[in-house]
N, C-alpha and C positions, 0 to 999 in steps of 0.2 A: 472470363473476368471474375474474379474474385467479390464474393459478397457476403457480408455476415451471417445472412441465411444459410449459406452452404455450409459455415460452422455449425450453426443450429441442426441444420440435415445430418452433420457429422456426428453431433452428440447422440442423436437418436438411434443413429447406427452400434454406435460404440457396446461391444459385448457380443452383436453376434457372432454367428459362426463364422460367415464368409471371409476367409482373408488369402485375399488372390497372393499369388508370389510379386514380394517387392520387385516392382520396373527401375532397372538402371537406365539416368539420365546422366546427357552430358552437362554438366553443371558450369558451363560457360561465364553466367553471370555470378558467381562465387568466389572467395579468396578463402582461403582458409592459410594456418596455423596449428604445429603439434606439439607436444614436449609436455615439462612440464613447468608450472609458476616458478618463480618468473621466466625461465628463460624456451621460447617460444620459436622454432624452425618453419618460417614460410613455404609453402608448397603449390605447386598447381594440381588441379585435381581432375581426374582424368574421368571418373564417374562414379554417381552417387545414385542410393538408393536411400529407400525406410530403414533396410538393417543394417547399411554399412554406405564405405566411400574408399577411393583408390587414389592416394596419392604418388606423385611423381615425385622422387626424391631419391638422391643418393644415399641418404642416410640410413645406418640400418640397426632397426629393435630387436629385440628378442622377441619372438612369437610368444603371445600371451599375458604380454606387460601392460598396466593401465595408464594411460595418459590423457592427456587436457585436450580436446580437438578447439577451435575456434573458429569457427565462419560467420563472414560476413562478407557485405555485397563487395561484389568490383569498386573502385571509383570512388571508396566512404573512408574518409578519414580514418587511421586505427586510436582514433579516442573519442568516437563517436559509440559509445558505451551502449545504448538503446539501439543502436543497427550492429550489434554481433551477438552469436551466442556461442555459450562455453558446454560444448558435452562431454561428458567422456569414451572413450573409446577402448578396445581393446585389437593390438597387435593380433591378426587372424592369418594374415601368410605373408609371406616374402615373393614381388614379384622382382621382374628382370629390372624394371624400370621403374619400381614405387615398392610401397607398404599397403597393403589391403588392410582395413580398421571396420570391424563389427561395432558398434553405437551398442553403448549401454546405460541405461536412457532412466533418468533417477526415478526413484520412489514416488507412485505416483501420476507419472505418464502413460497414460494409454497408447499401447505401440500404434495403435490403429489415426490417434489423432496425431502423431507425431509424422505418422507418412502420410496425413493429408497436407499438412504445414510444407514436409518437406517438397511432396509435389509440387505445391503453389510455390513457393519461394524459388525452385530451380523453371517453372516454367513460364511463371506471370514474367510483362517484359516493362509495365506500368512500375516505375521507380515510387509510387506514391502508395501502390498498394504492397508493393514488396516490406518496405520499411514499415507500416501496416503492421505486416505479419511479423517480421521481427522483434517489432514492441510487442507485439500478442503474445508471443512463441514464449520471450523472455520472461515476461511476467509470469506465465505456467510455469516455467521452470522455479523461479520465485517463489511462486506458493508451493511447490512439488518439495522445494529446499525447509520452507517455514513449518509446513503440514505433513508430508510426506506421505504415508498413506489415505490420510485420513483430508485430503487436499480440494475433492472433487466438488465439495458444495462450492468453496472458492471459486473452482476455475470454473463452474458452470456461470457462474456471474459472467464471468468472460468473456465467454466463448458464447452468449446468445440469450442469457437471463433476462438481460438489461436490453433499454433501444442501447444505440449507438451513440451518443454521446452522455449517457450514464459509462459507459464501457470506456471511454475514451476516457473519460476523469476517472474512471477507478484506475485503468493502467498508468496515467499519472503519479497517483498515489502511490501505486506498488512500487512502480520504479524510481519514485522520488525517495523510497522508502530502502529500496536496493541499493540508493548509493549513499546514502546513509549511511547504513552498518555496514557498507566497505570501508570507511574509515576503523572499524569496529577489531582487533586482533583475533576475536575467534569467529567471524564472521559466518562463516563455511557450515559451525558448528549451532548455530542461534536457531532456535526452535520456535514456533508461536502457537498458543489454541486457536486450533482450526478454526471454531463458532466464532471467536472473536477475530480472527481476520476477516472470515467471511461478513461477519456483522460492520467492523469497522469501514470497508472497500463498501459494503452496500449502502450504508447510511453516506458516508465519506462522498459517494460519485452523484448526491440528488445537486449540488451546489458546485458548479466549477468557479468560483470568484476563486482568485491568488489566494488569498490571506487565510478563508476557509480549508482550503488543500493543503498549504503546508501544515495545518494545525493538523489535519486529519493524517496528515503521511508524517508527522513527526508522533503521535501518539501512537500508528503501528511499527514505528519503530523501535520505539522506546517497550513496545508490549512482548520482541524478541527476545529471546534469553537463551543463554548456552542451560540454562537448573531446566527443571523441568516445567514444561509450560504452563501458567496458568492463566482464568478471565479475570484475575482482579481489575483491570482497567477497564471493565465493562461498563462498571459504573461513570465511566470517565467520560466514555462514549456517547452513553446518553446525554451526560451533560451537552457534550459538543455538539449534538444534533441536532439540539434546540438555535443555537445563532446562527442568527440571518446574516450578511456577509457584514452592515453595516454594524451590526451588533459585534461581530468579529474585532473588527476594526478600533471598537472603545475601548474592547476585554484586551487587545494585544499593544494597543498603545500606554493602557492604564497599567499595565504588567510590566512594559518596558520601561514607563518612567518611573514605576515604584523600586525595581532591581536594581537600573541603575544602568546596567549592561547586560551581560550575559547571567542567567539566574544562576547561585549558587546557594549553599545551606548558609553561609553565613552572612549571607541578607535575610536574615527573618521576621524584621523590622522596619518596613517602609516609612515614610513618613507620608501625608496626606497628596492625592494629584489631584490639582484642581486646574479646570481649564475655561477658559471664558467663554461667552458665546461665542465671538470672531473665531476662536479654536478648535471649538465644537465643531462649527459651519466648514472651517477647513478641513478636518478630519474626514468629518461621513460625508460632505456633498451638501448637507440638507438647509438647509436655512430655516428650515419649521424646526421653531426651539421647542413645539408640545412635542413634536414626534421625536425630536431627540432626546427631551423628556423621558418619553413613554419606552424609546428605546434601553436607555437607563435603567427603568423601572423594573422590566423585564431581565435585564443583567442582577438586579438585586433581588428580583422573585427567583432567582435559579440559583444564588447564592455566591454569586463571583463578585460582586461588587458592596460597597461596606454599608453605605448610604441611600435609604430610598428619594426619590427628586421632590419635594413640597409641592402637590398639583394645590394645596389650598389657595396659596400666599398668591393675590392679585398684583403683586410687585413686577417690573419687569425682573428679567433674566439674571441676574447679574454671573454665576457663574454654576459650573458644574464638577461636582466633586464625584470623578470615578474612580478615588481611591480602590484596590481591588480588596477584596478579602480573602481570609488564609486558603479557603478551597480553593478561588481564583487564579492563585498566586501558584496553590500546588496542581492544578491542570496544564497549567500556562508552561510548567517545567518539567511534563512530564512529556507534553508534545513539541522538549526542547532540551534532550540527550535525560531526562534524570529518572534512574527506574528503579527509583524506593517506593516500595507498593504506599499506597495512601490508608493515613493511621487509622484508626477502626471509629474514632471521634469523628473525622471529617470522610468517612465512608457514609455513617449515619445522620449525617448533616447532608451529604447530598440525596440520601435517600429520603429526607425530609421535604428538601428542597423541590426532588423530581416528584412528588407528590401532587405537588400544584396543578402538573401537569401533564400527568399519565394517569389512567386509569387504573383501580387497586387493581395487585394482582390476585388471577384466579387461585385459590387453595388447592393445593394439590389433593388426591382422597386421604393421603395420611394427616396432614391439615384437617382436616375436615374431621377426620374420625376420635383424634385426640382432642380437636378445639385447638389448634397454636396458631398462631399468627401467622398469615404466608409471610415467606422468610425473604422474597425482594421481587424488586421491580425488575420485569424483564420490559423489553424493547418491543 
């Protein structure tokens, strides 16, 4: 039976010497697919290892040519995107009856945890743990594709960092984040800083609510890039780790009604969002107008929103103005397709902001030795 710990046992192995000879199985519960994008030749597969797999097929490659493999389970729809994965291969011999294909296994992949995967997946017979390891599998390749070599802090979150359902909401994120930038034209070629995926999946998976997730998988999306990669969105990050889901829920409704629709650069001028109590109450749940209040208040101590809530006034309620403010406005669209880095005014506006609520950071000894200011808030 397949269990997360046995990942965690895998990690710890990873690096030594022992590596017995790949075991050919027969890979019964598999389908796979070869060729190349788009156009893909269904095959049965007659057995699989860690280094390679033997497909049955009339069709014949040149020995040595690279192409696209694809498997996935028996019985899974093929647009079921999170139960297949895509490796490459390379043409190794010509049989009577198939193509022999050697795995060459991206930047990044330990061959030792790729033939544990592949074990479990060709022998588990539990359809609940299979599909499991496929979302697992995929997301390491994921961040193997974002990080490449420098991937490992990532996938150890993974594969055993995290309990289990920290791990379960980060592979959400990743792979909400993979089909994203499929829409994307250079997709293939989109880079990310390692620390900041690793940081974004580890903060990103403490809160599984809907509304927190997508913010968290649209901001590492937006923080891929084909240039070369940087943490400017770090600071974006922090921000986002601070809302609680109900706080989510003000920042993403006060963002959509000030846009309008979909954010672009030439909405740069909201006009006011004011929503009543009956509004408020419908939005978060809450019918406590302090704690919606105080909810509020917290949205405008971090700097997303324009308006602090009047705790003086013994009036009742009458309404609440979540108009966003410009940082607000440009988080909200950065974990929503836009990746114009954030202008160097509302960098240091949030780094004002996160003040509040981080502790200074420690000086580094060159800090220290010239007298300069430490130069930011880390996480």
């Amino acid at each position: 039976m397949f269990r997360l710990s046995d990942l965690k046992q895998e990690l710890r192995k990873l690096g030594k010497s022992q590596r017995p000879r790949a075991e050919r199985q027969t890979a019964t519960g598999l389908a796979a697919c070869y060729g190349l994008d788009p156009t893909f030749t269904p095959a049965a597969i007659k057995d699989i290892s860690s280094t390679g797999i033997y497909l049955r097929t009339e069709k014949r490659l040149p020995t040595g040519e690279l192409i696209t493999l694809l498997l996935q389970e028996l019985g899974e729809p093929e647009n079921s995107a999170e139960l297949h994965i895509s490796v490459q291969a390379r043409i190794a011999r010509q049989g009577e009856d198939g193509l022999g294909l050697s795995f060459v296994l991206p930047t990044g992949m330990h061959p030792e945890l790729w033939a544990f995967f592949m074990r479990n997946i060709v022998t588990l017979k539990d359809q609940s743990q299979v599909a499991e390891l496929f979302r697992t599998l995929r997301t390491v390749f994921f961040l193997c594709r974002l990080c490449q070599a420098e991937a490992e802090q990532a996938i150890r979150l993974v594969l055993g960092e995290l309990p289990e359902d920290r791990a379960a909401t980060l592979v959400k994120i990743a792979l909400g984040a993979e089909n994203l930038l499929a829409a994307e034209p250079h997709a293939e070629n989109m880079r990310a800083h390692p620390k900041l995926v690793a940081n974004i999946l580890s903060d990103g998976s403490w809160v599984p609510d809907e509304v927190v997730v997508q913010l968290w998988t649209g901001l590492l999306a937006t923080s891929c890039s084909v240039e070369a990669p940087d943490d400017s969105n770090q600071i974006l990050a922090d921000l986002l780790d601070h809302l609680t889901p109900v706080q989510a829920k003000i920042f993403v409704h006060a963002c959509e009604r000030a846009l309008g629709s979909a954010p672009g650069p030439e909405q740069s001028h909201p006009g006011p969002v004011i929503l009543s109590p009956r509004e408020m109450i419908d939005l978060t749940g809450i019918h406590d107008h302090f704690r919606n209040a105080t909810d509020l208040a917290y949205l405008f101590n971090l700097g997303l929103v324009q308006k602090v809530f009047d705790f003086t006034s013994y009036h009742d309620v009458e309404s609440f103005d979540i108009t966003p403010a410009s940082l607000g406005l440009e988080l909200y669209k950065r974990c929503h397709g836009c990746r114009e880095k954030l202008e160097p005014p509302l960098v240091e506006e949030a780094v004002a902001h996160l003040a509040n609520f981080l502790p200074s950071p420690i000086p580094t000894d060159h800090e220290r030795q010239t007298g300069a200011s430490p130069s930011s808030i880390t996480s």
